[in-house]
N, C-alpha and C positions, 0 to 999 in steps of 0.2 A: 504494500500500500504506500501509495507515496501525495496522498491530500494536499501534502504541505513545502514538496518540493521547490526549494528554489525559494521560497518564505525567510525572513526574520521573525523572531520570535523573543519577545522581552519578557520575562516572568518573575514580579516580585514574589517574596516570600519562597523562592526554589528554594531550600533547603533540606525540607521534610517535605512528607504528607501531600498533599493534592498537586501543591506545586511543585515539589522533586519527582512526583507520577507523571504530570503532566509535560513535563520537562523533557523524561523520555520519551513520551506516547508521540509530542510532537516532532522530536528530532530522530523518531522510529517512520513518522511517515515524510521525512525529507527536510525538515527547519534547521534552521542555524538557530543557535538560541541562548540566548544572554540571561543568566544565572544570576540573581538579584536577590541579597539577602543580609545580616550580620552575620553568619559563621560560614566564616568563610573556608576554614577547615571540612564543612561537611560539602561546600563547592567543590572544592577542588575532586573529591573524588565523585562526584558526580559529572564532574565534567570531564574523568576520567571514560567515566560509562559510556558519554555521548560520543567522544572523539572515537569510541572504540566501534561506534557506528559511521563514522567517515562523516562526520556534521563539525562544523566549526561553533565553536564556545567562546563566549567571554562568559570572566569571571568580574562580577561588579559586587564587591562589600556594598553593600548601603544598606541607610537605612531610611522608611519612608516617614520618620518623624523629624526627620532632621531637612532642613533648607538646603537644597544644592545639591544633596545627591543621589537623587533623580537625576537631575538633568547634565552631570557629572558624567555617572551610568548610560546614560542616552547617546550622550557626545561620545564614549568610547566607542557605543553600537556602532552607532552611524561609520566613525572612522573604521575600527576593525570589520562588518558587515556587511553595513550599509542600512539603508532604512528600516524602520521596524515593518512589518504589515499585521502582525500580530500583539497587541498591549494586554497582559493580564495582568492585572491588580488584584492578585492571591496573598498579601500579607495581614493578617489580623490574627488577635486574640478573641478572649473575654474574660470580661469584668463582671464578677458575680458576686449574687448578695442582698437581703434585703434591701431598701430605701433608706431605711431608720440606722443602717447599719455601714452607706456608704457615705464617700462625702462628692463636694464638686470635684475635688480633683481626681477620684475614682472615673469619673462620670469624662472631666479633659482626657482621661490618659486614653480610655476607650477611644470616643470620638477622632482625636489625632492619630491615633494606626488605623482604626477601621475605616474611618471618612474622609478627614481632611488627608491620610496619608494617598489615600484613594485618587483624592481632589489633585495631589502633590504627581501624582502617576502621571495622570490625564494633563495636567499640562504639562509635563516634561516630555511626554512623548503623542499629542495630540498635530503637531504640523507633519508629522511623518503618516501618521496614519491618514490625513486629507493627501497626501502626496502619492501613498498607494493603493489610497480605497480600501485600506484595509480593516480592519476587523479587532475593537475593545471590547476585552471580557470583565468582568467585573465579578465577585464571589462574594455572593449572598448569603442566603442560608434559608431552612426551612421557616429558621425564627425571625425571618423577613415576612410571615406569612401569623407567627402564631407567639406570642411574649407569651413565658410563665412566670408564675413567681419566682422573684430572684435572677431573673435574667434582664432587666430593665436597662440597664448601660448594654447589652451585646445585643437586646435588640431594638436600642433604638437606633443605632448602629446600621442593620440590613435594613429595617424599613428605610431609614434613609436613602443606603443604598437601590435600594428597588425606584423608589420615588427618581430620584438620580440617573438610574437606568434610562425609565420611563423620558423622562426630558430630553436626554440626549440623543434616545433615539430618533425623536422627530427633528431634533436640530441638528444630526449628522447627517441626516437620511440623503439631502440633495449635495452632498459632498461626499457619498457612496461607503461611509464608514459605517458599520454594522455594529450595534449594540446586543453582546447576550448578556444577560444575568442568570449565573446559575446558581443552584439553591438546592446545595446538598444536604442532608439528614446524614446519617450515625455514615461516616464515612473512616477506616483508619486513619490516625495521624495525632498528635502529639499537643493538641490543641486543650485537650484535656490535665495534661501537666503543666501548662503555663497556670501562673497565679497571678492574682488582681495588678502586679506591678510587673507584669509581665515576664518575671522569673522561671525559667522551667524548673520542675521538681520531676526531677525519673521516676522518682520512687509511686508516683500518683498512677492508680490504674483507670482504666475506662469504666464508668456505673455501666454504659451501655451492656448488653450482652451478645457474645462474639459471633453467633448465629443474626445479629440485626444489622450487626458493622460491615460494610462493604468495603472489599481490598480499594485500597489507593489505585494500582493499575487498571481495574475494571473500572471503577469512577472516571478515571482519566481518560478512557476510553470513549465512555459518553459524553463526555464534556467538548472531545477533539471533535465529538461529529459532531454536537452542535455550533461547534466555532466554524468548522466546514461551511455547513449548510446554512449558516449565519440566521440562525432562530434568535427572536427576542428575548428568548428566554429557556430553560430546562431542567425540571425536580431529577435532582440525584437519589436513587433508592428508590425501594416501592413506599417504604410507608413515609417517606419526603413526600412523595407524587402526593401518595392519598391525604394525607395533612391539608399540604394546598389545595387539593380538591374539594375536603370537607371547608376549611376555610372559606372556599369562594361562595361555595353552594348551599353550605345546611350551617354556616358559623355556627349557630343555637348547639347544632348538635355538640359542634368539638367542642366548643365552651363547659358546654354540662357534662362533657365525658371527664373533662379537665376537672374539674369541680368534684364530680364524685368519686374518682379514684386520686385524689388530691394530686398530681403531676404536677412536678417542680421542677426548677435548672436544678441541674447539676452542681454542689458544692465546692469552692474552690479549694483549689487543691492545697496545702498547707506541708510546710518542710516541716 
């Protein structure tokens, strides 16, 4: 399969999880693809894997809360590459926790990686993508669709995001740039051990259970075709899908399923 041959490919947050899957999925079907992250130790050998596919790699440390390097990272692209046609904005956490329990600057540190660092993508590499018609992804999440208790910083976060999507799509649209938002459920990845200040803790296991979590490469999979086929959108997982389906169509229902079997975020992880 080669969807993406001959492509540029920019992907924050490569170093685990969706965005190290996706990494490969795209440079498995033909992309050049710029590796965007803070550990840059787990780059290097990732861009190990992709070279060993005959795809060219930059490696770009950054980070998307800091000013300038984005568009740092971009300028490498472009000189080593060339333009991007492919933006994914895959780095975020979450920030979890009652209200009463968090404060504003819980609530800053969310919004700066999940949104504004979002925001911080999009114009670092938005003249490149009007340049080759190509195609911004953006990573949502189910809880773009459905807040529990305790999740209120992560998602207000994706709803953002989604809303964000929604916009850009019709204002990309006559300059040929394609908006997907995708919006994975219980997907592998390490997103679970990050803590409210964005610390990873190893030791933190998934609540989910291992029969609901969908491998990172099969994720990656769907996520390539949707960027392919430039859909506005795409639920990861079946019970993602069915979430946002109940969401759209019966909310009453998800809400009182929520309610009665009391469903909450997930606990932050603690060293």
């Amino acid at each position: 399969m080669a969807g993406f041959a001959g492509r540029i490919a920019f992907i924050t947050g490569a170093s685990s999880g969706i965005g190290a899957a996706l990494a490969r999925e795209l440079a498995r079907q033909g992309a050049d693809v710029t590796l965007a992250a803070r550990r840059r130790e787990r780059l290097e050998a990732l861009a190990e894997e992709i070279r060993s596919l005959g795809r060219r790699v930059v490696i770009a440390r950054c980070d998307v809360t800091r000013d300038g390097d984005l568009e740092a990272s971009m300028a490498e692209t472009r000189e080593t590459l060339g333009p991007v046609d492919v933006l994914v904005a895959n780095a975020g956490f979450g920030v979890l926790g009652r209200v009463d329990r968090l404060t504003l600057d819980d609530y800053r540190r969310q919004l700066d990686t999940n949104l504004f660092g979002v925001l911080r993508t999009i114009y670092a590499g938005l003249d490149d993508l009007k340049r080759t018609r190509g195609r911004l992804v953006l990573m949502g999440s189910v809880n773009a669709y459905l807040a529990l208790a305790g999740s209120s910083p992560y998602s207000m976060s994706k709803f953002a995001l989604r809303a964000l999507a929604d916009s850009l799509r019709h204002e990309l649209a006559r300059e040929g740039v394609s908006v997907t938002l995708v919006n994975p459920g219980f997907v592998e990845s390490e997103i679970h051990q990050i803590d409210n200040r964005g610390i990873r803790r190893p030791e933190a296991t998934s609540p989910a259970p291992s029969w609901l979590r969908m491998p990172a490469p099969r994720a990656a999979r769907q996520i390539a075709r949707a960027i392919e086929r430039r859909r506005a959108e795409v639920g990861v997982t079946r019970h993602g899908k069915l979430t946002i389906l109940l969401q759209r169509h019966t909310p009453w229902l998800l809400s009182g399923a929520v309610r009665l079997f009391a469903i909450s975020a997930r606990r932050e992880p603690t060293g």
